[in-house]
C-alpha positions in Angstrom: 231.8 46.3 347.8 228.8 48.5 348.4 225.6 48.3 347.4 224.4 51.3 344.9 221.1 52.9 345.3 219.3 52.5 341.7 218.3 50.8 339.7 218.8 48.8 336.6 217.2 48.4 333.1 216.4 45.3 331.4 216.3 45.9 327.5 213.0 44.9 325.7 211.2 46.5 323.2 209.1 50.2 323.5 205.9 50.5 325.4 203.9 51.3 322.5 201.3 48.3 323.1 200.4 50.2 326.6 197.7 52.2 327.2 198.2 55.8 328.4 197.7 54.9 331.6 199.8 51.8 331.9 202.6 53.8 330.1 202.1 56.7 333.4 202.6 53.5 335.4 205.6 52.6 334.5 206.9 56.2 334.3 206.3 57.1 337.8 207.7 53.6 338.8 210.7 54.4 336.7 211.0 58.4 338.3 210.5 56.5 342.0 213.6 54.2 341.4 216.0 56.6 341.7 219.2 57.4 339.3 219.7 54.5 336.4 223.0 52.5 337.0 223.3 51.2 333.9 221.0 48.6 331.2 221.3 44.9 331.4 221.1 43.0 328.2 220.9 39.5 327.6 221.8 37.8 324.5 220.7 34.2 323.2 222.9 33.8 320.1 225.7 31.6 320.7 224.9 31.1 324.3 223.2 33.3 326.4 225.5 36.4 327.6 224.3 39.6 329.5 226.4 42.5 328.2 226.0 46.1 329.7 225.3 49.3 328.1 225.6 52.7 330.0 223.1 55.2 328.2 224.5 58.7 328.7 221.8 59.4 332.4 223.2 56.0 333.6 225.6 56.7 336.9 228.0 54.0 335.9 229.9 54.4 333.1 232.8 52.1 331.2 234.9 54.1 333.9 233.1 52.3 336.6 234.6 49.7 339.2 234.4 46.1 337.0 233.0 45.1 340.4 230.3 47.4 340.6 229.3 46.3 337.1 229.3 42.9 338.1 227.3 43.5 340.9 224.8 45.1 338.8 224.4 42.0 336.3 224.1 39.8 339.2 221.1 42.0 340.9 219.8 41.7 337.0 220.6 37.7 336.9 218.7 37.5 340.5 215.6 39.8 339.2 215.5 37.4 335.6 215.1 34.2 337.8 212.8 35.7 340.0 211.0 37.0 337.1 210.8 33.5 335.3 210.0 31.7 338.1 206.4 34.0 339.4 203.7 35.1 338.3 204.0 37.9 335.5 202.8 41.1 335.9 201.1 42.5 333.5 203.0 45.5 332.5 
C-alpha cells in the first residue's frame, strides 16, 4: 500500500478563541500540507471509536481503498499518541 501525500484533519471545535494572527498560523500551516485526505474523528461514548468523514475537498472518498482509509486512521492514531504523550502546542 502506498503512502498518500496529505494530510489529515482531527475534528475539534472552531478557531474562534485565536487571535488573528494565530488563526493565519494555522491557515498557512493548513495551505502548506497539501490536499486533505480525509477528517479523523474520535468518539468516547460507548468506547472510543475513530470514524471518518470525507468533506467534499477531501481526496478520499467512501469510494476510496478500505486500506487507504485505514492507513489514514492509523497515521491519526500515531499523531493522537504522540500528541498526548508531549508537550502541547499552543495552538
Amino acid at each position: 500500500m502506498a503512502q498518500h501525500e496529505g494530510w489529515f484533519s482531527f475534528a475539534g471545535g472552531d478557531k474562534s478563541h485565536l487571535t488573528d494572527e494565530q488563526r493565519q498560523i494555522v491557515e498557512d500551516r493548513i495551505r502548506d500540507r497539501g490536499d486533505l485526505l480525509g477528517v479523523v474523528q474520535v468518539v468516547y461514548e460507548n468506547g472510543c471509536e475513530p470514524y471518518v468523514t470525507f468533506p467534499k475537498e477531501a481526496v478520499f472518498g467512501v469510494e476510496t481503498n478500505q486500506s487507504d482509509i485505514a492507513e489514514m486512521v492509523a497515521r491519526a492514531h500515531a499523531e493522537l499518541v504522540d500528541w498526548r504523550s508531549g508537550p502541547r502546542p499552543i495552538l
